[in-house]
C-alpha positions in Angstrom: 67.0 42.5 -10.9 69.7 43.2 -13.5 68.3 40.5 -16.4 64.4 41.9 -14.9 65.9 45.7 -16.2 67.3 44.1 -19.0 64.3 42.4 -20.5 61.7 45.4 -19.5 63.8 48.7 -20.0 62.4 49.1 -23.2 58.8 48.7 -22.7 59.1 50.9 -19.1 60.8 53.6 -21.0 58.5 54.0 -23.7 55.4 53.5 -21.7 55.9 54.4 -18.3 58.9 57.3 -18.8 60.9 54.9 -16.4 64.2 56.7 -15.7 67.6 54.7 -16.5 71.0 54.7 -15.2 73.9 53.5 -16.8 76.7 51.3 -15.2 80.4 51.6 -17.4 82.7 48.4 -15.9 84.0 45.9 -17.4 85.4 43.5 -14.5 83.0 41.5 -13.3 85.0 41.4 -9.9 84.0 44.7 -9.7 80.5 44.9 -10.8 79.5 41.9 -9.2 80.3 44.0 -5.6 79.0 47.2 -7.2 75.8 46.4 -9.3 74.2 45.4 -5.7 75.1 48.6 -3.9 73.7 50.3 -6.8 70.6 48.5 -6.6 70.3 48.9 -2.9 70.6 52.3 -2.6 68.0 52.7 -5.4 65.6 50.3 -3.9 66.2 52.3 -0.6 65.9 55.9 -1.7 63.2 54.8 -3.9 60.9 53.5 -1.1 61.6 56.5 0.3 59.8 58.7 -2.3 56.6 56.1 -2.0 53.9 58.2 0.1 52.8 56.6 3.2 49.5 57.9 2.3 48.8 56.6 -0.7 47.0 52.7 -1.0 48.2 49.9 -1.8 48.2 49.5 -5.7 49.7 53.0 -6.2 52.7 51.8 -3.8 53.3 48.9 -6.0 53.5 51.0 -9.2 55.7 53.9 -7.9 57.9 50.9 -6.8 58.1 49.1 -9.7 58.7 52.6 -11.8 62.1 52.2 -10.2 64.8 53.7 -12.5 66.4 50.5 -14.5 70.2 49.9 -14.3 71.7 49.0 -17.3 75.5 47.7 -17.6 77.9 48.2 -20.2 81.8 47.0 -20.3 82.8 48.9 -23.6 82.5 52.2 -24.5 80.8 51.2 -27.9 78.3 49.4 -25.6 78.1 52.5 -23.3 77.7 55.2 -25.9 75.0 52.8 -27.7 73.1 52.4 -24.0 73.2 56.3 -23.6 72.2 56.8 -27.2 69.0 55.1 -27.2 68.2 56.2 -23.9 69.2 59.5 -23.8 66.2 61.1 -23.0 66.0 58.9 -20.1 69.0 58.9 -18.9 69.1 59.7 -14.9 72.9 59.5 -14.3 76.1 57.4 -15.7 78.4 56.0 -13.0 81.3 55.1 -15.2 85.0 53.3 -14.4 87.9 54.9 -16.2 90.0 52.0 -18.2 87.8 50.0 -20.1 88.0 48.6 -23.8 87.2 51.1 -27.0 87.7 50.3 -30.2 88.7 46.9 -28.8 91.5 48.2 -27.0 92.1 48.8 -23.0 92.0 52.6 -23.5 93.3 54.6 -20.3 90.8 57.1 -21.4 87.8 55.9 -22.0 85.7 57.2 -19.2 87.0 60.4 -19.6 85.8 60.4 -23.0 82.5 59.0 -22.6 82.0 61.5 -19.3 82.9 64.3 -22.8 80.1 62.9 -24.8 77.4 63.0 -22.5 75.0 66.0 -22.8 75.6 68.6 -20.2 73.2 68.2 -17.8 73.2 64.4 -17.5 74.6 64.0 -13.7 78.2 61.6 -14.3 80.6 60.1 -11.3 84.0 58.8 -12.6 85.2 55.6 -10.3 87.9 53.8 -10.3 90.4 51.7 -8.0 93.1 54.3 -8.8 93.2 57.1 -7.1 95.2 59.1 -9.2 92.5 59.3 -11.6 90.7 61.8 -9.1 92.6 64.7 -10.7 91.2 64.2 -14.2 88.0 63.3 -13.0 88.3 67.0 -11.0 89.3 68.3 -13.9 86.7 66.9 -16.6 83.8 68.7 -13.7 82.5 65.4 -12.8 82.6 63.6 -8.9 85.3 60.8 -8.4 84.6 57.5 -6.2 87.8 55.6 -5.2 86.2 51.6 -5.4 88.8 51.1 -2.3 87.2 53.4 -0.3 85.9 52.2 3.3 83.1 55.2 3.0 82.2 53.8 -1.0 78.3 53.3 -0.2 77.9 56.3 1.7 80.1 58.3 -1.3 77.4 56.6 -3.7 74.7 57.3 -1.7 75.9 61.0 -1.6 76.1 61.3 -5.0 72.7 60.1 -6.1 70.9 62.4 -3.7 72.5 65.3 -4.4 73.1 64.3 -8.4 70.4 61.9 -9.4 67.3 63.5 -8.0 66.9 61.1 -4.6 66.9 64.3 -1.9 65.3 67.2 -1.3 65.0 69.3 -4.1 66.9 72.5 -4.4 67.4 75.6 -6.0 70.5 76.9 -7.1 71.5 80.4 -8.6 74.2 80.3 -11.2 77.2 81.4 -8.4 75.7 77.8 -6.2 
């Protein structure tokens, strides 16, 4: 599904306002457990937006306008993805170390989660939990990849951040 994204992202953007989210992790340990949770839980909540009403053909294309994951393991790479997709850009799930500017930087999440526009839903994860303070304090939602509740912590956040549940309105006090 990843290499399908991949190769199509451009076209369903442009043409069929396909929604994106972007991956930041650069150990494959990790994304090879993650990437698949990702994709099941947007598979999942996105057969749960098809009407049951609707025919057969219009099933099939609500399905396939599934938003595209796309992966990054830099920040350079990241900051390029969220660049040229900005605009469609449903949510960044980001890890915390990664390399920028060719280096391991200790920071780099935090200052990719800093250059996203405001209003572009963010979760910080990482296998350190001490990392949940700055993550508190940059605003954005922490997942702790050792967690025993780590789907149901992603699933959380994509309802209630990336558009999946009901929709709600909130006044500026919540």
């Amino acid at each position: 599904k990843y290499f399908e994204d991949v190769a199509n992202v451009d076209d369903d953007t442009r043409n069929g306002q396909v929604r994106v989210i972007l991956v930041v992790e650069n150990s494959s340990r990790y994304y090879s457990v993650f990437l698949p949770l990702i994709y099941t839980e947007v598979l999942s909540q996105t057969q749960n937006l098809v009407a049951r009403g609707i025919n057969e053909r219009e099933r099939f294309l609500k399905r396939r306008a599934r938003p595209k994951i796309l992966l990054a393991e830099s920040f350079e790479e990241a900051f390029g993805i969220y660049e040229r997709y900005r605009e469609y850009m449903m949510g960044v799930i980001t890890d915390v170390t990664y390399p920028c500017g060719g280096v391991n930087d200790d920071e780099a999440g935090f200052k990719l989660i800093n250059a996203l526009d405001e209003d572009v839903p963010a979760l910080m994860q990482s296998s350190h939990g001490e990392h949940r303070a700055g993550a508190d304090e940059a605003g954005v939602p922490f997942l702790d990849k050792n967690s025993d509740t780590l789907l149901s912590d992603l699933r959380r956040f994509m309802k209630n951040r990336m558009g999946f549940g009901n929709f709600i309105f909130r006044l500026p006090g919540g």
